[in-house]
C-alpha positions, -999 to 999 in steps of 0.1 A, spaced: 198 -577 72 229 -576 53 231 -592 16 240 -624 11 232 -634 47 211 -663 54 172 -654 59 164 -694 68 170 -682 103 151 -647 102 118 -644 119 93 -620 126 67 -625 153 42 -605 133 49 -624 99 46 -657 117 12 -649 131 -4 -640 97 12 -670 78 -6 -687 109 -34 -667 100 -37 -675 65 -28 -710 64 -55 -719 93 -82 -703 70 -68 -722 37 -69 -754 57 -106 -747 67 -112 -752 25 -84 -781 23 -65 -757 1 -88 -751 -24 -86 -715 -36 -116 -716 -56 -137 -717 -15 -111 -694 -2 -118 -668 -28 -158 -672 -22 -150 -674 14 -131 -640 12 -155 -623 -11 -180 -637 14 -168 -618 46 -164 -590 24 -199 -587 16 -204 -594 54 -182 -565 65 -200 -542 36 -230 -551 55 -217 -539 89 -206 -506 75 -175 -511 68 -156 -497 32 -132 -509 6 -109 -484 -17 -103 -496 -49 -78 -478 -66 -72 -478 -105 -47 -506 -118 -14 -494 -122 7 -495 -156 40 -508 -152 65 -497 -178 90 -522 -195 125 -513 -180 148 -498 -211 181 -519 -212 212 -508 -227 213 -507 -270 217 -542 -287 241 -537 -316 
């Protein structure tokens, strides 16, 4: 996609599904992230359960940019 050019149009058939996805599930809890995140935490416990493992890798420090000398 070139800059500048108008991404209203752009679709991706794999991006629609999971916005699909995601807001079917956030409906399920009227929107409420509070019962999404316990909902999420909830599977995850589920899926633990079944075998399955998370990585969780160390938090990442993100350095201030340097800009250019104020005189």
């Amino acid at each position: 996609m070139e800059k500048g050019e108008n991404t209203k149009d752009w679709s991706d058939p794999i991006v629609d599904e999971v916005r699909a996805v995601r807001d079917a599930h956030a409906r399920k809890f009227d929107y409420d992230l509070g019962a999404i995140f316990k909902d999420l935490i909830r599977q995850q416990e589920e899926n633990q359960g079944q075998g399955w493992q998370y990585v969780r890798l160390p938090a990442k420090r993100i350095e201030k940019k340097k800009t250019g000398t104020h005189l």
